[in-house]
C-alpha positions as CSV (number, residue, x, y, z in Angstrom):
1,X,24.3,-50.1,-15.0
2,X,26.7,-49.3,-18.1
3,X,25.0,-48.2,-21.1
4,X,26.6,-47.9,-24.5
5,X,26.3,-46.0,-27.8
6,X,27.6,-47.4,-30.6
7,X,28.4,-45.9,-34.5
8,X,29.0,-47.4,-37.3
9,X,30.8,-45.5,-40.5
10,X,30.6,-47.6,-43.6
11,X,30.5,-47.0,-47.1
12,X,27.9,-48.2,-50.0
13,X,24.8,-46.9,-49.0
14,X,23.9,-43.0,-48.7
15,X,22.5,-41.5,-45.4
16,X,19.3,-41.9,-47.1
17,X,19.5,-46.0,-48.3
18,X,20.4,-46.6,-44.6
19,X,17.4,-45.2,-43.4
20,X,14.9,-47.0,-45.8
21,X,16.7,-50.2,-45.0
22,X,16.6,-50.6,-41.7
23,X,13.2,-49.3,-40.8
24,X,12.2,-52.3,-43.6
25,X,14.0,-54.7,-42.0
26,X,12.3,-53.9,-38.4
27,X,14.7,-51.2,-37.3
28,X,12.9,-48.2,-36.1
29,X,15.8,-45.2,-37.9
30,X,15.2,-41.9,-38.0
31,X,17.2,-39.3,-40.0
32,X,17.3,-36.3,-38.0
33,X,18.4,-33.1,-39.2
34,X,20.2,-32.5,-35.6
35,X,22.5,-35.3,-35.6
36,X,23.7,-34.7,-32.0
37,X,20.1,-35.5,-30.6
38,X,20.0,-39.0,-28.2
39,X,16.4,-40.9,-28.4
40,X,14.8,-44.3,-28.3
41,X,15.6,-45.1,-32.1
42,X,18.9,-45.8,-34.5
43,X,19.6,-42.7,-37.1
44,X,21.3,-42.2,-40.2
45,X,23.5,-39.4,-40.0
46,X,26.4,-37.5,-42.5
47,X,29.6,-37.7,-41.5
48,X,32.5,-35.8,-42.9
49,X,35.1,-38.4,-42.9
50,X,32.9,-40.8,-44.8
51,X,31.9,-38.2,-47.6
52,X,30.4,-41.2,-50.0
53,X,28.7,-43.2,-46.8
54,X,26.7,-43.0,-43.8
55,X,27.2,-43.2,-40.0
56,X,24.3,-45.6,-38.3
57,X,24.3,-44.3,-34.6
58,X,22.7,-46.1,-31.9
59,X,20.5,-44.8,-29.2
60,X,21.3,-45.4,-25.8
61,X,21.7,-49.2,-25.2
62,X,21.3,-51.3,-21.7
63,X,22.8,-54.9,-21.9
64,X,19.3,-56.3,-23.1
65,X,19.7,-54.1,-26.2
66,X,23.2,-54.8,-27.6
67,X,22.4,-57.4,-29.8
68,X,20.7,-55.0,-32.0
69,X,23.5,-54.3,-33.5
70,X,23.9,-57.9,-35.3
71,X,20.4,-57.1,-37.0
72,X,21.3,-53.7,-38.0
73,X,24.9,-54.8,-39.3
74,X,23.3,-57.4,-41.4
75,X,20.9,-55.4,-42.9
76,X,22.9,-52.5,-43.8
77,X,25.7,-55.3,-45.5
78,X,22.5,-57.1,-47.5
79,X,21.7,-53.5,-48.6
80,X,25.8,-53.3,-50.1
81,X,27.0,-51.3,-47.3
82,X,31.0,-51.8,-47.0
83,X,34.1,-50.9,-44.9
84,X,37.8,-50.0,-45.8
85,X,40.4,-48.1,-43.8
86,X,38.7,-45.0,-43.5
87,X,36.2,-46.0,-41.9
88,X,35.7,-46.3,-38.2
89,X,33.5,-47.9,-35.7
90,X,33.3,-46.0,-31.9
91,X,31.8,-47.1,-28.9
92,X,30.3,-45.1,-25.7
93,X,29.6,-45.5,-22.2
94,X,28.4,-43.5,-20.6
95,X,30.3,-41.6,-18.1
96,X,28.5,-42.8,-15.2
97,X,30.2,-46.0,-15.4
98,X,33.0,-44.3,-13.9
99,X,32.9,-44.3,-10.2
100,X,35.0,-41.3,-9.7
101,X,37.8,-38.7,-10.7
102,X,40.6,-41.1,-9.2
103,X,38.9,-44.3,-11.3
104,X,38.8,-41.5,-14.5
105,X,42.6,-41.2,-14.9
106,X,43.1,-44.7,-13.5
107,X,41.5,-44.9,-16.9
108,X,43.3,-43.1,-18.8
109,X,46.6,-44.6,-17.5
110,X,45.3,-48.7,-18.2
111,X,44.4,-47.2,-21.5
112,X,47.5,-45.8,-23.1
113,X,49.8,-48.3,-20.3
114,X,48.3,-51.5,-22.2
115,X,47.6,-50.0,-25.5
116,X,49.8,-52.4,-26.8
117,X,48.1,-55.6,-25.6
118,X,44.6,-53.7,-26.9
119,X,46.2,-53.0,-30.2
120,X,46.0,-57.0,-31.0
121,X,42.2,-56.3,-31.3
122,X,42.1,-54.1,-33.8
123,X,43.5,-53.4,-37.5
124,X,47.1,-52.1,-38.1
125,X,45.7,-49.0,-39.8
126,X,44.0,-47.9,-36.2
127,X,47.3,-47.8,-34.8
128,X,48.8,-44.7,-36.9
129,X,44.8,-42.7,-37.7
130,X,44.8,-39.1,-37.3
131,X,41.2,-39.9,-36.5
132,X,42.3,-42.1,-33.2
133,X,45.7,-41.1,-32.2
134,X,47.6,-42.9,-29.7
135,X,49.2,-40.6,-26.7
136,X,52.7,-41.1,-25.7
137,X,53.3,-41.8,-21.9
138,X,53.9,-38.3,-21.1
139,X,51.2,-37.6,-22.3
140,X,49.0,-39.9,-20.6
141,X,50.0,-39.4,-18.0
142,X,49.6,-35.4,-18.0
143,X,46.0,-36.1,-19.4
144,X,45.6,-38.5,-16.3
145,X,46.6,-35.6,-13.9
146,X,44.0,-32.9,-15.6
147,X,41.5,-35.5,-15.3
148,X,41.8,-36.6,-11.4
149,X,41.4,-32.6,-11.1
150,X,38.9,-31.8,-13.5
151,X,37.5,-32.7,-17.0
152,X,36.5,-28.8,-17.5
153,X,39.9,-28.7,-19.1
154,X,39.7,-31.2,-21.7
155,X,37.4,-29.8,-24.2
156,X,34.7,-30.9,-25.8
157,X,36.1,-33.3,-28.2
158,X,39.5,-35.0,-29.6
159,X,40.4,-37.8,-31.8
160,X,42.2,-39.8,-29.6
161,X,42.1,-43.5,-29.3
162,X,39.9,-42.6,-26.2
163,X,38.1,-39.0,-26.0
164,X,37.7,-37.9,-23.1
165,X,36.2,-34.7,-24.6
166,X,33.0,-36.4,-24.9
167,X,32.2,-36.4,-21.0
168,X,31.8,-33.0,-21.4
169,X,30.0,-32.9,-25.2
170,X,27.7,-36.5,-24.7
171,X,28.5,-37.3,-21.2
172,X,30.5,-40.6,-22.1
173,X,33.5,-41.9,-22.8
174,X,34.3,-42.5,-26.2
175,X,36.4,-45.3,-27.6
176,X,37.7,-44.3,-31.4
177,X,40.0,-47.2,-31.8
178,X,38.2,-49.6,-33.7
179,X,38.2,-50.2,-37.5
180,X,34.9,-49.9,-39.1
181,X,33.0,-53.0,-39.1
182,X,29.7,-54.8,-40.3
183,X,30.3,-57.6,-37.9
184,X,27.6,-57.3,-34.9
185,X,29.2,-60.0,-32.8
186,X,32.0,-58.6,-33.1
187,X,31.2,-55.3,-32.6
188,X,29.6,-56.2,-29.3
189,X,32.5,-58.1,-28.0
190,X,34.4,-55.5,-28.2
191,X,32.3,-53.1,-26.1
192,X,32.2,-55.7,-23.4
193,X,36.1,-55.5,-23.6
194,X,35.5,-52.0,-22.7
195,X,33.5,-52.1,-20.3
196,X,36.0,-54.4,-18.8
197,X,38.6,-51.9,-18.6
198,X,36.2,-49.7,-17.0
199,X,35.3,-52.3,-14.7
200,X,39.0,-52.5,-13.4
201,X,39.1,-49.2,-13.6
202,X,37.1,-48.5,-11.2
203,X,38.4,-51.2,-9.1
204,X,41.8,-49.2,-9.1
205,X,43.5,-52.1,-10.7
206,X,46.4,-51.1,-12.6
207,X,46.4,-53.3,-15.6
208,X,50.0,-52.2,-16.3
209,X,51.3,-54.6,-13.8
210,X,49.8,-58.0,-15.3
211,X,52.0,-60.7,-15.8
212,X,53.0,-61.0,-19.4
213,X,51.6,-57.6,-20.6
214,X,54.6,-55.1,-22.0
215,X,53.5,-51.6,-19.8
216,X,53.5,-48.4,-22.2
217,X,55.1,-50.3,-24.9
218,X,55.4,-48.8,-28.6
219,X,52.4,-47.2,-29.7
220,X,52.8,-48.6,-32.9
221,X,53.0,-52.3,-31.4
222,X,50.6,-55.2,-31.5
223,X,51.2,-57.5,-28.8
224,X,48.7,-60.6,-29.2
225,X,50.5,-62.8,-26.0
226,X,49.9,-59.5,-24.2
227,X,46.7,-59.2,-25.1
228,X,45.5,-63.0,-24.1
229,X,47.2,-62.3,-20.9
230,X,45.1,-59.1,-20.2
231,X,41.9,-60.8,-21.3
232,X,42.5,-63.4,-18.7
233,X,42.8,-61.2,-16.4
234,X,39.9,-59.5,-16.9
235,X,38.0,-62.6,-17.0
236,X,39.5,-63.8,-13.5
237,X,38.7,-60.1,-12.2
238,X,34.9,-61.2,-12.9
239,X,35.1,-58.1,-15.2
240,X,34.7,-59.6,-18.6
241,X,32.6,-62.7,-19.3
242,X,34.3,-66.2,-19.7
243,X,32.7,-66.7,-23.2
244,X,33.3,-63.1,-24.8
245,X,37.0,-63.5,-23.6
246,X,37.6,-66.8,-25.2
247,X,36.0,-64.7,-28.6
248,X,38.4,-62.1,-28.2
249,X,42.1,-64.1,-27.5
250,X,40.7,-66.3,-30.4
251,X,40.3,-62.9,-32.5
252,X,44.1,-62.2,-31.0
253,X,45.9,-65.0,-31.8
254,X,44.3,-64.9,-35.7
255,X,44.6,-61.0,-36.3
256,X,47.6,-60.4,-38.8
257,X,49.2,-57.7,-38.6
């Protein structure tokens, strides 16, 4: 069973104001002064790249717990909570999602191989982030190799577009790609989308030979026909739902760049 984390930087509301509003709108939140620390309940947490905001961190979700994030987004944007280009919003699986060290850098190469067609899904701005920084082939590929041997070598953490590092920090995966959002359904379409990827993954497929998708393409490129194309896919692989799919091409073909 996949589980996911999700957190959510945003602006507007102090670590504090996040806290009171959610637990009054029926979100148990803590506010813990160990911000690393995994439980039943959402927390309110500083975070140094959002110096004037908050980061609203999800425990550990199942399927039957993901749309807790639409509640939680709507109640932190009633409050005045609000997003720009410095602020990010990350998914996690966990780790265990990934059947093995071969499925791990068959990962790694989808990832970075398709990044293009991926791109379409999210802002220009995430393309060229420090915070989520996009590996050249090379480099994927030499990532890839370290990671079919061993993830001891990876560190702890990085702010790539995926971190690895956080197998060995959290045990997950961590997706730093996305632009901040206050958009529930959207946040959760795009963790399915991810958990599609891992789905092939693990299924060896190499999503850099679809039809119609440009393999390891500019870094820098958004490719919205490539994208729909390796949405279908996913969908005819039985690894993405028909219904979240047709969400996400829609969100493809309307996403300006």
């Amino acid at each position: 069973m996949t589980t996911f984390g999700m957190e959510f930087e945003v602006k507007g509301v102090s670590v504090q104001k996040a806290h009171q509003v959610l637990n009054e709108g029926g979100i148990n939140c803590e506010m813990p002064n160990r911000i690393h620390e995994t439980n039943q309940n959402w927390k309110s947490v500083y975070d140094g790249s959002v110096p004037n905001g908050a980061e609203v961190v999800s425990p550990i979700l199942s399927d039957n717990r993901l749309n807790e994030a639409v509640a939680v987004t709507k109640i932190l944007k009633t409050a005045g909570a609000h997003i720009d280009t410095d602020t990010g919003f990350h998914v996690h699986l966990g780790a265990n999602a990934i059947n093995n060290s071969d499925s791990l850098a068959q990962l790694c190469r989808n990832w970075y191989g398709v990044h293009s067609a991926i791109g379409a899904l999210v802002a220009p701005s995430r393309l060229r982030n420090r915070y989520c920084t996009v590996l050249t082939r090379n480099s994927a590929e030499r990532l890839a190799e370290c990671l079919n041997n061993s993830t001891e070598g990876i560190g702890d953490r990085s702010y790539d577009s995926i971190n690895f590092g956080a197998i060995n920090r959290h045990g997950t995966i961590e997706i730093r790609l996305h632009q901040g959002t206050l958009n529930g359904v959207k946040a959760i379409a795009w963790a399915k989308f991810v958990e599609a990827i891992f789905k092939a993954s693990n299924a060896m497929v190499d999503l850099t030979a679809i039809e119609g998708v440009t393999p390891w393409a500019n870094t820098g490129v958004r490719d919205s026909l490539g994208c729909i194309a390796l949405i279908d896919s996913l969908v005819n692989a039985q690894c993405l739902n028909a219904s979240t799919g047709d969400w996400l091409k829609n969100r493809a073909r309307t996403l300006k760049g």
